[in-house]
C-alpha positions in Angstrom: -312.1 -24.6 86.7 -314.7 -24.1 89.6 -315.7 -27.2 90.3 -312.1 -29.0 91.1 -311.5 -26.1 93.1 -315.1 -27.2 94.9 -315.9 -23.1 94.6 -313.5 -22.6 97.0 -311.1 -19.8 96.6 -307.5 -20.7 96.5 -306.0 -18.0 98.6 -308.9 -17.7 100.7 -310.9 -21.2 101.1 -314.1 -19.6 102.9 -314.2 -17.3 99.8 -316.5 -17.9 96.9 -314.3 -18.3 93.7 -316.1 -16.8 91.0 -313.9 -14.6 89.4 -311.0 -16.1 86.8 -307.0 -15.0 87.3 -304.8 -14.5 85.0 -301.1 -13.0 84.6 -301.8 -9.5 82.8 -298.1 -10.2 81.2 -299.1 -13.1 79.3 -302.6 -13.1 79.5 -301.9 -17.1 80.4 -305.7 -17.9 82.8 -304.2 -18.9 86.7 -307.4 -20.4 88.3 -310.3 -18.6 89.9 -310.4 -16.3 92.8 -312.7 -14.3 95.0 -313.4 -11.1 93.9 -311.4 -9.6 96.6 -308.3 -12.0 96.5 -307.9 -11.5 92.1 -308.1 -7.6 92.8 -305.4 -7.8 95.0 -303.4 -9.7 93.2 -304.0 -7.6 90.5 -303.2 -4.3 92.3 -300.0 -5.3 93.9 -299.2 -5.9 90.1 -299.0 -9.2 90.0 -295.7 -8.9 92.0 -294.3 -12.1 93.8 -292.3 -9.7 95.8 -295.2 -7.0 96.4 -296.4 -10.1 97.9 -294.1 -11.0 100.4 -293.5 -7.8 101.6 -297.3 -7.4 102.3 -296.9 -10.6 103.9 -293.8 -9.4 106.2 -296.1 -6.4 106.8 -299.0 -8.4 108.2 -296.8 -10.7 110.0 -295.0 -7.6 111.6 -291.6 -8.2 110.2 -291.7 -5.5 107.4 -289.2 -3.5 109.2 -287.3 -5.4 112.1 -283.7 -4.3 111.0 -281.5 -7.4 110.6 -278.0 -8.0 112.6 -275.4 -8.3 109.8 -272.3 -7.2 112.5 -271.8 -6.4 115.6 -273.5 -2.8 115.3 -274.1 -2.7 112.2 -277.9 -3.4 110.6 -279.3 -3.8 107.5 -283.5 -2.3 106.7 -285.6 -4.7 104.6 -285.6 -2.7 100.9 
């Protein structure tokens, strides 16, 4: 699995991948990550939308209130 990936992480490029993924629900093997980038993953538990919020976070979006009528807005949940 390392050497398609040319020992590159998949989240993180620059990043050795040394360390193998895999979905704790199913056990089913994901690829191979950096250390940091599989502990993350597995920490925000395994969460596509722990994910995107952490994203919106970085980005500075996680909570710009969104125009759904004239005076009337709507948080991010």
């Amino acid at each position: 699995m390392i050497a398609p990936q040319a020992g590159a992480g998949t989240i993180r490029p620059k990043a050795p991948a040394v360390h193998v993924d895999h979905c704790h629900e199913t056990g089913r093997v994901r690829g191979v990550l950096c250390f940091n980038c599989n502990a993350a993953v597995g920490q925000l538990g395994d969460d596509p939308g722990s994910l995107r919020r952490a994203i919106a976070y970085l980005e500075g979006n996680a909570w710009k209130p969104t125009l759904v009528a004239p005076g009337v807005y709507q948080l991010p949940s």
